[in-house]
N, C-alpha and C positions, 0 to 999 in steps of 0.2 A: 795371787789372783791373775797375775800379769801370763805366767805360764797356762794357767786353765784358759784366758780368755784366746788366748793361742792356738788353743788347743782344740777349739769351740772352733773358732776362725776357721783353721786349716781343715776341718771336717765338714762344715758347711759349703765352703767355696770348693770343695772334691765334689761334695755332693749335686752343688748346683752346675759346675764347670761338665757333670758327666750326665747331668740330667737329671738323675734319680730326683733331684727339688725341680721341678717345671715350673714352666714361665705362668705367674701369676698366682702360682700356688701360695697360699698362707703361712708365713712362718711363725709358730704359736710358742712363745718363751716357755712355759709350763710344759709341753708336752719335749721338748729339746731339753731343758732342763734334765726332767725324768730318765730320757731316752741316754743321756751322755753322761749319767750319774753326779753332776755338777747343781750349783745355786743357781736364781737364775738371774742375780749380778755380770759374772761372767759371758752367759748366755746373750744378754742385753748389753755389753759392750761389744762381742760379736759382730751381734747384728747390723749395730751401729757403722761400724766398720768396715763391714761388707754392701751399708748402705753410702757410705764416703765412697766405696769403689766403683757404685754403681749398679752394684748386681742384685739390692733389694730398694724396695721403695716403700713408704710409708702412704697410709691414708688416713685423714684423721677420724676417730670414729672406728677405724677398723681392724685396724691395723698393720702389718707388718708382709710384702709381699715380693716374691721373687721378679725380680725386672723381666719385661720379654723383648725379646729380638725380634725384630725383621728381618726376613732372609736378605732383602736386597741389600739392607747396613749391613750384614755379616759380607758378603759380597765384595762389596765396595769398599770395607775397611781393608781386609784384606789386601786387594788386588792394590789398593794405592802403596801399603803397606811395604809390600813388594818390590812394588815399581821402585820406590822414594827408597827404601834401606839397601835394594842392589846397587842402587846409584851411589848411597852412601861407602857400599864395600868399596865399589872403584873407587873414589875419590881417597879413599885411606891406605888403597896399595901404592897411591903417588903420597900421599904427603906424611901418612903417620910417621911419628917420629919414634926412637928407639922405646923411649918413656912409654908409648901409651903401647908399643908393641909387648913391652914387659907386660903390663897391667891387664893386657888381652890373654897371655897367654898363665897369668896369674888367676885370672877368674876364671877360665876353662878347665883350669887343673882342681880350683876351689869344687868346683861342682863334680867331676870326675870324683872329689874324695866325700862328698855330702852322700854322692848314690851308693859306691862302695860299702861306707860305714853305716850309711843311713839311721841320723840320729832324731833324737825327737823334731817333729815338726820341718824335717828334711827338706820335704818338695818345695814345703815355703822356704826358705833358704834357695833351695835351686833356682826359685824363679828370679829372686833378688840378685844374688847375683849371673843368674843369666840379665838381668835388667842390665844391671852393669857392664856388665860385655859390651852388648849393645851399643850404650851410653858411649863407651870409649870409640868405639867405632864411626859414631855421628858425631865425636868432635874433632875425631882424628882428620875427617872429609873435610871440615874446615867450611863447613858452609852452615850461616847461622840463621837462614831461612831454609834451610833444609832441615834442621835439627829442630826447628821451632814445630816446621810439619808433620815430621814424623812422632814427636813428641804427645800431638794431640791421637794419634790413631794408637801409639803406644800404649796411654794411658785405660785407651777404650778396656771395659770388662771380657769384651768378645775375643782381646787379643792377649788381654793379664791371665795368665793359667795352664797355659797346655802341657804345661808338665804334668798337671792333675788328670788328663786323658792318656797320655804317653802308654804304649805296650813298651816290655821290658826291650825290644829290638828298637822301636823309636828311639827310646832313649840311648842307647847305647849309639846310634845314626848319629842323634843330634850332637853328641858328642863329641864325635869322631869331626863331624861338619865342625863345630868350633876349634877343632885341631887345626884342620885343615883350612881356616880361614884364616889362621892365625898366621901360619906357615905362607900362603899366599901374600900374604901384605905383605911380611916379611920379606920376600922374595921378590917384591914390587909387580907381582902379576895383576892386574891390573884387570883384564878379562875374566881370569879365573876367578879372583875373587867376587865380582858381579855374580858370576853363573853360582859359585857357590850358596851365596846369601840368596839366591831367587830360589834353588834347591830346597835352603833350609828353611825357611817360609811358608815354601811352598806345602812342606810335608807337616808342619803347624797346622797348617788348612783343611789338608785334607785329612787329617784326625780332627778337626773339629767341627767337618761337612758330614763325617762320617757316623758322628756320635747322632747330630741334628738329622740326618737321613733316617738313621735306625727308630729315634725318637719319634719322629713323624708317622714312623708306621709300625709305632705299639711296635717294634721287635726286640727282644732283648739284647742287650747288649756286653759284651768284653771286652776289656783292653789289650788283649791277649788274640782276637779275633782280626786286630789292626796291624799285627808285625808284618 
């Protein structure tokens, strides 16, 4: 059950993270049920789960519906986002220690081999430990009100995902970006690593302005259209 409701999970959150489920749209257990050839057990732990995330909401009476966005919260998480985890890169090309430099360059190789092999339920895996990456990075800074802030924008639904938008060139970018950040701190570059993390952010954003642009005006869209 634990595998199906997985599997339920990582097909709903692609399809909400790309659009195809729009903001406010009803999510009806019986017809996802049907649709994914599954019980709708599964289906309703899903949901749930995606509702912990943030990215549905319940009403009572109604039931079950996709959260929506504001452009200016998509914005604003963002841009803080940015600001706060390039800060974070420099503060880790001074202080990271060899330990978390190992564990940076352990999770970027981790993910390197999840896209390669790409096994069940993959991207979800990529994003966990891209979370991780990250994670190491904001303690490596050594600043526990920095980590606390970023932490909260981290968590947001608008920012958990873009792996699920990625065209096969993004990813292979974002990549290379966590090689090369890895390499930076190591090196104790200190500039470099800022600029690189506002890079790799930055191009987070702009595949998820760009799906929300096409969405806005009925166009269709691909992930393939973004390399």
């Amino acid at each position: 059950m634990t595998k199906l409701t997985d599997r339920v999970y990582t097909t709903l959150r692609r399809q909400i993270m790309s659009g195809e489920l729009s903001s406010d749209m009803q999510i009806k257990e019986a017809h996802l049920a049907d649709m994914l050839a599954v019980s709708r057990t599964p289906v309703r732990a899903a949901i749930q789960r995606l509702a912990d995330d943030g990215l549905i909401y319940h009403e009572k009476g109604r039931g079950s519906f996709v959260s929506p966005w504001q452009q200016d919260d998509i914005v604003d998480i963002y841009e803080l986002r940015i600001l706060l985890e390039s800060r974070a890169a420099r503060l880790a090309a001074a202080r990271a220690t060899p330990e978390q430099i190992t564990r940076l360059r352990h999770h970027a190789s981790v993910i390197e081999e999840l896209y390669r092999e790409q096994p069940d339920k993959y991207l979800f895996s990529i994003q966990t430990e891209n979370q991780l990456f990250h994670q190491v990075i904001l303690t490596a800074a050594g600043s526990v009100q920095l980590k606390q802030m970023v932490r909260m924008l981290v968590d947001s639904p608008i920012t958990v995902g873009s792996y699920y938008l990625y065209s096969e060139t993004q990813m292979q970018r974002s990549m290379q970006q966590h090689r090369d950040l890895v390499d930076a701190i190591e090196r104790r570059e200190e500039s470099y690593a800022e600029d690189l993390m506002r890079v790799h952010l930055r191009m987070a954003y702009c595949a998820f302005m760009a799906r929300q642009s096409a969405r806005e005006k009925g166009e269709p869209w691909n992930m393939a259209d973004e390399a």
